[in-house]
C-alpha positions in Angstrom: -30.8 -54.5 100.7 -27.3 -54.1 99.2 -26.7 -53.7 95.5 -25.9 -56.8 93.4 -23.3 -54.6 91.2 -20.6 -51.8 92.6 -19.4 -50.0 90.1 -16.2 -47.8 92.0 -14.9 -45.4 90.0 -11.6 -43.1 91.3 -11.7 -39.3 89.2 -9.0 -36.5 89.0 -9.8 -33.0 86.9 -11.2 -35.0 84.6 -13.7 -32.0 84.0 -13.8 -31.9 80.0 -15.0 -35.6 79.8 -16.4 -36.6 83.5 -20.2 -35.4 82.6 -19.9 -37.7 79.1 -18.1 -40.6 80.9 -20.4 -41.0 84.2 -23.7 -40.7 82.0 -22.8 -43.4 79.8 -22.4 -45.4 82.7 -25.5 -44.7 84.3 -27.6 -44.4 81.6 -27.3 -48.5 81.2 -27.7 -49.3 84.4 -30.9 -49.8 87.5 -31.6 -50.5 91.1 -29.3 -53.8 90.6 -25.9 -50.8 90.8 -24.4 -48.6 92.9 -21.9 -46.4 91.7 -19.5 -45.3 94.6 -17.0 -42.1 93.2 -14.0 -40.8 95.3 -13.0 -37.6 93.7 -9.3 -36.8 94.4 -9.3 -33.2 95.8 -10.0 -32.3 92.0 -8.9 -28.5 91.2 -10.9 -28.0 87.7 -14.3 -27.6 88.4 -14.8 -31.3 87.8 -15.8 -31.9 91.3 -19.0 -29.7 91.1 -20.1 -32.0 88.5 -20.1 -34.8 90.5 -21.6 -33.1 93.6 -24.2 -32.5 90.8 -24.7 -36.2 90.1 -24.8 -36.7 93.6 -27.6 -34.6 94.7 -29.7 -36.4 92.3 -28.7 -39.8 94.0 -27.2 -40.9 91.1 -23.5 -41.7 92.7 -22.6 -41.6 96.7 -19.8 -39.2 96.3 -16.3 -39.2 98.2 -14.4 -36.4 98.4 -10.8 -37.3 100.1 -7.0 -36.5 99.3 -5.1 -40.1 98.6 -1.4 -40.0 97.8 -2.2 -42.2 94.8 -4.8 -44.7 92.5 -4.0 -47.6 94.4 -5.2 -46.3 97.6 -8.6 -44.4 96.2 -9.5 -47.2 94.2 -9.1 -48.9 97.9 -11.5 -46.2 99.3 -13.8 -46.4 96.5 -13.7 -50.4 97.2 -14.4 -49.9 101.3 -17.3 -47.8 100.5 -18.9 -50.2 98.2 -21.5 -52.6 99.3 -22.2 -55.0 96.1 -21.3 -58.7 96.1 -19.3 -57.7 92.2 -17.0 -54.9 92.1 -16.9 -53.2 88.7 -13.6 -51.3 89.0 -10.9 -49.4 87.0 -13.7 -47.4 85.4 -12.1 -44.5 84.4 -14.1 -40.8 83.4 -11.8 -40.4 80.3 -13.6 -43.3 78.8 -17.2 -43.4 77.1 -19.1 -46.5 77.7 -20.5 -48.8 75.3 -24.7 -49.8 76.3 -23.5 -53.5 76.8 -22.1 -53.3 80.6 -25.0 -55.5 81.6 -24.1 -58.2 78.8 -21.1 -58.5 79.3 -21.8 -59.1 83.5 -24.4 -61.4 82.0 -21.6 -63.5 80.3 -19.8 -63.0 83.4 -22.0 -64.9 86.0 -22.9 -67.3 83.4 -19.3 -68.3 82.7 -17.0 -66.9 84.8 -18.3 -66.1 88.3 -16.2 -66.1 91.1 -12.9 -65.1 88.8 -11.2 -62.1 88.3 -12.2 -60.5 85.1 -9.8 -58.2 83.0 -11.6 -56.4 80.4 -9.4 -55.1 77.5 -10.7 -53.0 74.3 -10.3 -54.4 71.0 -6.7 -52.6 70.8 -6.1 -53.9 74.4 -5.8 -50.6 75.8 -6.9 -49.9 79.8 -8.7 -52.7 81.1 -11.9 -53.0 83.4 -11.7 -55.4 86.6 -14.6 -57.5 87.3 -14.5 -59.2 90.7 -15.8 -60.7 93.2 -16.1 -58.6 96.6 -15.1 -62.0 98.3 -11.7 -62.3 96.9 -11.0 -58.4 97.6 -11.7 -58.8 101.3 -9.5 -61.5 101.2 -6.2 -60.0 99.8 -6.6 -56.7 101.2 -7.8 -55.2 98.2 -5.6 -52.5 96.4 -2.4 -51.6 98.1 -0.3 -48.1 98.2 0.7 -48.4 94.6 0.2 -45.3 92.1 1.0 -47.9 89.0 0.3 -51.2 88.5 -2.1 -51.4 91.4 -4.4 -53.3 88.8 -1.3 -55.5 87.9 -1.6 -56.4 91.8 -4.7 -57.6 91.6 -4.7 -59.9 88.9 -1.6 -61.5 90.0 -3.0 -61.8 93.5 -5.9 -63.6 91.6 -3.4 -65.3 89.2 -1.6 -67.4 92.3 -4.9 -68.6 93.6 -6.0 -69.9 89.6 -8.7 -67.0 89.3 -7.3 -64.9 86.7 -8.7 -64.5 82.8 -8.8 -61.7 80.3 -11.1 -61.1 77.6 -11.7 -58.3 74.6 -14.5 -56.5 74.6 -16.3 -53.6 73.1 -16.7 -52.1 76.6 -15.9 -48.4 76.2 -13.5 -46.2 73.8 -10.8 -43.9 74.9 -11.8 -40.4 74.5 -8.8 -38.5 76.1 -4.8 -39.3 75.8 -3.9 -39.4 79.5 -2.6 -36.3 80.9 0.2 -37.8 82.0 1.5 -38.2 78.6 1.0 -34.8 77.3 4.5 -34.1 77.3 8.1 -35.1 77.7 9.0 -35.0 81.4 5.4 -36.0 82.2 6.0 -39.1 80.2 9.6 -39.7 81.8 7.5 -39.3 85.0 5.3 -41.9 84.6 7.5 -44.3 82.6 10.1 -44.0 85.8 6.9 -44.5 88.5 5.8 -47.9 86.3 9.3 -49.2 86.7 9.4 -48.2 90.7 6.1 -49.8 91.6 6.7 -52.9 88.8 10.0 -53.4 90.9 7.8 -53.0 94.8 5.7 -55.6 93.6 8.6 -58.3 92.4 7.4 -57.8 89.0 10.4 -57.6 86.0 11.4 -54.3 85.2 11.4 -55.3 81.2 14.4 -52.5 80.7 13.9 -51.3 76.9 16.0 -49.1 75.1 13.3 -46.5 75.9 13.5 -46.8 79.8 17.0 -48.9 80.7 18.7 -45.4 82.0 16.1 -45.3 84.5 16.0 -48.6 86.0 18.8 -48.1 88.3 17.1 -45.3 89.9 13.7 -46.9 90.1 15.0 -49.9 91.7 16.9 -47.6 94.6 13.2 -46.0 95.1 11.6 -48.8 94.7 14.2 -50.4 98.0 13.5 -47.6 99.8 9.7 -46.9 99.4 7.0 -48.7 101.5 7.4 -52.2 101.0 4.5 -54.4 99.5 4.7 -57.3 101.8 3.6 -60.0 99.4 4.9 -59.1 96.0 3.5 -61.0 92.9 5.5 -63.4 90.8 7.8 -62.0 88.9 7.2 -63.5 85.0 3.5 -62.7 85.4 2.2 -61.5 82.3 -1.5 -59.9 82.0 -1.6 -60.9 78.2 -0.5 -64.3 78.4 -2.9 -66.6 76.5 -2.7 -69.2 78.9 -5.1 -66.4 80.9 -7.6 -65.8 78.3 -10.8 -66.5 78.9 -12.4 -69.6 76.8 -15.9 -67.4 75.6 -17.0 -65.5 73.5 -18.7 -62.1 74.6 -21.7 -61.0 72.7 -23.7 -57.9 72.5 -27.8 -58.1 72.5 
């Protein structure tokens, strides 16, 4: 029998916070969950952690090289079998106990939509979905940034989209792409690029404006995304926010 709940979680040397991170998800969850894990050819000793894990059948491990998150959080989606998909977990995040409140809320309220989760400071969000709507779109496309943008717009078009806050989990690591300048400049310039593949607005600042010129002539000459999204959508936009209120037990 299939598990009701996939959680699909996509990891890279994450190996000072990956044991903390995957045991506050499992500890909160039974037979109802899998949890599907493609490891990114990780280089820091993170991966023997999860092999770990997977010995003890607590995860069904992947080990594969994907160029970026868009595509592994495709793999992790393809070898899922659960009828909800619990993505953009992320193993530099600690999980609050209430997973399995807040999918109660979800199937008493908002079943069949596409569920953003945001912290109380809206920071990195949690996609609750149906598997249905996934198969349907294609699931994530070859996107490194803003692959989650992708699918709630997809969902967006087709009136499926809402956003709530919720205590879900707590950020316990700065991302190591911000670490430093050019790493920053990096990922500032990739978010333009793959804003721009997707027909989203670039939203020049005076931060990121000298770089939009060379974003858009990657972003024209990378792989095309052959449906992009509208182009004012906004993931915050109140309109989008769902009508409930989430509570704890």
């Amino acid at each position: 029998m299939n598990p009701r709940y996939s959680v699909c979680i996509t990891h890279f040397n994450q190996a000072p916070t990956i044991e903390k991170s995957l045991r506050s998800v499992l500890d909160q969850i039974d037979g109802e969950f899998e949890v599907v894990v493609v490891d990114q050819m990780s280089t820091d000793g993170s991966l023997e952690t999860l092999e770990g894990f997977a010995k003890e059948g607590a995860i069904r491990l992947y080990h594969q090289a994907v160029r970026n998150r868009g595509l592994g959080r495709q793999l992790a989606f393809e070898m899922s079998k659960g009828e909800t998909v619990v993505a953009q977990i992320d193993m530099d995040d600690v999980y609050q106990p209430v997973l399995r409140d807040l999918l109660a809320t979800y199937e008493t309220h908002l079943r069949g939509r596409v569920l953003r989760v945001v912290n109380d400071q809206k920071r990195g969000a949690v996609t609750i979905t149906p598997r249905s709507f996934l198969s349907e779109i294609g699931g994530w496309v070859d996107l490194n940034y803003v692959e989650d943008r992708w699918i709630w717009g997809r969902a967006a078009e087709q009136g499926l989209y809402s956003w709530a806050r919720f205590p879900l989990y707590t950020k316990i690591t700065e991302s190591r792409e911000k670490r430093d300048f050019l790493d920053r400049t990096a990922r500032v310039y990739g978010i333009l690029r793959d804003r721009m593949r997707i027909g989203a607005m670039a939203h020049p600042s005076r931060y990121n404006w000298p770089m939009v010129p060379f974003a858009y002539l990657s972003a024209k000459t990378a792989k095309r995304i052959s449906r992009p999204v509208f182009k004012r959508f906004w993931p915050d936009d109140p309109k989008y926010c769902a009508d409930i209120t989430i509570h704890s037990n």
